[in-house]
Every structure is written in C-alpha cells, then in structure tokens.
KEKEKE-738280 format. One record per residue (C-alpha): residue number from 1; x, y, z. Coordinates in steps of 0.1 Angstrom, whole numbers, plus 5000, padded with zeros to 4 digits. Each point is the difference from the previous one (the first is absolute). Layout:
# KEKEKE-738280
+-----+------+------+------+
|  nr |    x |    y |    z |
+-----+------+------+------+
| NUM |    X |    Y |    Z |
...
+-----+------+------+------+
This chain:
# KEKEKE-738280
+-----+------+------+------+
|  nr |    x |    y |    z |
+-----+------+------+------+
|   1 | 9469 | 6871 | 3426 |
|   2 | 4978 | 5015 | 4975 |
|   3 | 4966 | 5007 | 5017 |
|   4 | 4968 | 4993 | 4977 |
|   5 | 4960 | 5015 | 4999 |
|   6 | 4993 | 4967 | 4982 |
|   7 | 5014 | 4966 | 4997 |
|   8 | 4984 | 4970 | 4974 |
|   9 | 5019 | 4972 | 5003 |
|  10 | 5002 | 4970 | 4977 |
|  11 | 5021 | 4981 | 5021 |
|  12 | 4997 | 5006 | 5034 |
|  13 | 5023 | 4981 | 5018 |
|  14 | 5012 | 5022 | 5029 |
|  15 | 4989 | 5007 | 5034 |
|  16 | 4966 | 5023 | 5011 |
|  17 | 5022 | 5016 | 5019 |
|  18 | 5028 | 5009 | 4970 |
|  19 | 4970 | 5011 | 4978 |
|  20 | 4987 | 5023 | 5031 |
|  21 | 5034 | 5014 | 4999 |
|  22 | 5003 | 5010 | 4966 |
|  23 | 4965 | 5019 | 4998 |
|  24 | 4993 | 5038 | 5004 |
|  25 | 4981 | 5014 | 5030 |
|  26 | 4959 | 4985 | 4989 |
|  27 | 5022 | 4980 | 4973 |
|  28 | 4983 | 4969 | 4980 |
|  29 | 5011 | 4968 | 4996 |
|  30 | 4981 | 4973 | 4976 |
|  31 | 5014 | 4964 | 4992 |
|  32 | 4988 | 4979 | 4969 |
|  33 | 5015 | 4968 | 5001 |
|  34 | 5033 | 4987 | 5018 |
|  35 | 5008 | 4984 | 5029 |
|  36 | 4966 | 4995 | 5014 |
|  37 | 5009 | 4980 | 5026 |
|  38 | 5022 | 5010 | 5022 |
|  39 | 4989 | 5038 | 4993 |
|  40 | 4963 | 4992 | 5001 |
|  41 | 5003 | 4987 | 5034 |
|  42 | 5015 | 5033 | 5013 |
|  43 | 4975 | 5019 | 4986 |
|  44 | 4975 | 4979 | 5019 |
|  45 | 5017 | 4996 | 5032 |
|  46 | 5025 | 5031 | 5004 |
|  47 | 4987 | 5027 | 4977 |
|  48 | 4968 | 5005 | 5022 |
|  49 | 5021 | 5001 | 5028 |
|  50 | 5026 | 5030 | 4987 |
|  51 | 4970 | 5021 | 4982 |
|  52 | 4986 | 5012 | 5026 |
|  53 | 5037 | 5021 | 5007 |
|  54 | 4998 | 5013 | 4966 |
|  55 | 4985 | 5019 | 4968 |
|  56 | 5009 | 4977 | 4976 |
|  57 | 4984 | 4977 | 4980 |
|  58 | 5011 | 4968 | 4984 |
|  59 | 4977 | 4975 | 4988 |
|  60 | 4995 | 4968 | 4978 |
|  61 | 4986 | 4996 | 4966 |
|  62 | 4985 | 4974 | 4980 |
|  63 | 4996 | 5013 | 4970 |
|  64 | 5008 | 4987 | 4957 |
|  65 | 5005 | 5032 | 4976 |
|  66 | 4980 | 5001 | 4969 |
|  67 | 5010 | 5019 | 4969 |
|  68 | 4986 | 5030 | 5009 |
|  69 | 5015 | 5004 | 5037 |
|  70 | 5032 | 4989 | 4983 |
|  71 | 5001 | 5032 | 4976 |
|  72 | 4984 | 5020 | 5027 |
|  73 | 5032 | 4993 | 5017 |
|  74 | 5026 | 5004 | 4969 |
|  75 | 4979 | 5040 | 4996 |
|  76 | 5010 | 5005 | 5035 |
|  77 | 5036 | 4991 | 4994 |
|  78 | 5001 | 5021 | 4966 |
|  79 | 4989 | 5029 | 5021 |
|  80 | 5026 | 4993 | 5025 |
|  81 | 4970 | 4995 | 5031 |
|  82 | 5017 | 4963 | 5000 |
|  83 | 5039 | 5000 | 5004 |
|  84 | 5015 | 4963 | 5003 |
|  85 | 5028 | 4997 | 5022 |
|  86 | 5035 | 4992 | 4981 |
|  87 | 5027 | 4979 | 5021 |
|  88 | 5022 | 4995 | 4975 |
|  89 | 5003 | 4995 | 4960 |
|  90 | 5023 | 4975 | 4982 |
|  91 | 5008 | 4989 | 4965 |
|  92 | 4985 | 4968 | 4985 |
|  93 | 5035 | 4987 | 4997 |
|  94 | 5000 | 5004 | 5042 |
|  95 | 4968 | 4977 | 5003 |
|  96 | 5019 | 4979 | 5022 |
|  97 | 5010 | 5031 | 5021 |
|  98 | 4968 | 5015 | 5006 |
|  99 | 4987 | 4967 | 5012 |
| 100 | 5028 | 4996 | 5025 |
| 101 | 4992 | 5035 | 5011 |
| 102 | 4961 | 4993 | 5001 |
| 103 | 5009 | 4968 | 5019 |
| 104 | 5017 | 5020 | 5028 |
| 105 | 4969 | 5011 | 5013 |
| 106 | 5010 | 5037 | 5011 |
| 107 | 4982 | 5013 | 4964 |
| 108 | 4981 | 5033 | 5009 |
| 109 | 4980 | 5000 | 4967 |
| 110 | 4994 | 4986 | 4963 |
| 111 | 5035 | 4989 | 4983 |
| 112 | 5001 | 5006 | 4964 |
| 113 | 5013 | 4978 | 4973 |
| 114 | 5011 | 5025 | 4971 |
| 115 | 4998 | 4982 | 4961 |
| 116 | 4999 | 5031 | 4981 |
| 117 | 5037 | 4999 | 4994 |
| 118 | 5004 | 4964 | 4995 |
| 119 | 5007 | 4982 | 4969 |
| 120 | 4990 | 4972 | 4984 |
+-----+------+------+------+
C-alpha cells in the first residue's frame, strides 16, 4: 500500500482505521462529504480513542468550494502540488466496464472515462 502525507477524500466510505493505515508518519487526512454515518460515528466514538497512540491526524470537514478555492485547487494541480490518484482508465465504449469495475468496491483511486478517441 502506497503511504500518503495527505489524503482529501470525496467519498469516504472506508474505515478510520484503513485511512490511518494509508497515511505517512504525522500524515493528514480530511473528508468532505461521503458516508457520514457510519464513518462519522467512528470519528466520534473510536478516533479519540486510537489518537492518543499516534501522530496522525484525520479530521472532518464541512465545507462548499467557491470559484476561487476551486481554481486555487486546479493551480495546485497545474503545478503538480495536487496529484489525483488514477485506478484505472477505460474507453467510452467500456462504460459498462468501468462501472462493473467501480462497483467492485476494491478501486484505490479516481477511474477515468477516456472520449478523446471516440467517435460520433
């Protein structure tokens, strides 16, 4: 498993303990959005409980972009500070494919649907 300083995830729908795991030594891990539930309740309940055995951080955010934090964030991808995670890529013809695969639920980051060779 890759280890990360920083993790932002859109999603969220794994385990504190599987996003603990996948951080760096004083790593950081943010969550917008997800599954709030489930994963809120273990940052209540149980991420209290296994911070005080480490130097990590992981933490919750309520937050709604505006235009300027959104091209704030498309600079720091242009000057390769932001590097998305890329699981896999597949044609738009294998749609279907890529769904099946996202479906799975062992995806380890974004899966990209590829139209620039695809004809009309």
């Amino acid at each position: 498993m890759v280890s990360a300083d920083r993790i932002l995830d859109v999603i969220a729908y794994r385990s504190v303990a599987d996003y603990k795991r996948a951080l760096k030594p004083r790593g950081i891990f943010a969550m917008i959005g997800g599954s709030m539930g489930g994963l809120l309740l273990q940052f209540i309940f149980i991420w209290p409980i296994l911070s005080r055995f480490s130097n990590k951080k992981l933490g919750l955010m309520g937050y709604r972009p505006t235009r300027k934090d959104l091209e704030y964030l498309n600079l720091l991808f242009e000057e390769g500070k932001l590097i998305p995670v890329i699981d896999k890529s597949y044609p738009l013809k294998e749609v279907p494919a890529a769904f099946q695969y996202f479906s799975e639920g062992k995806i380890k980051g974004k899966i990209i649907i590829n139209i620039k060779d695809h004809k009309v």
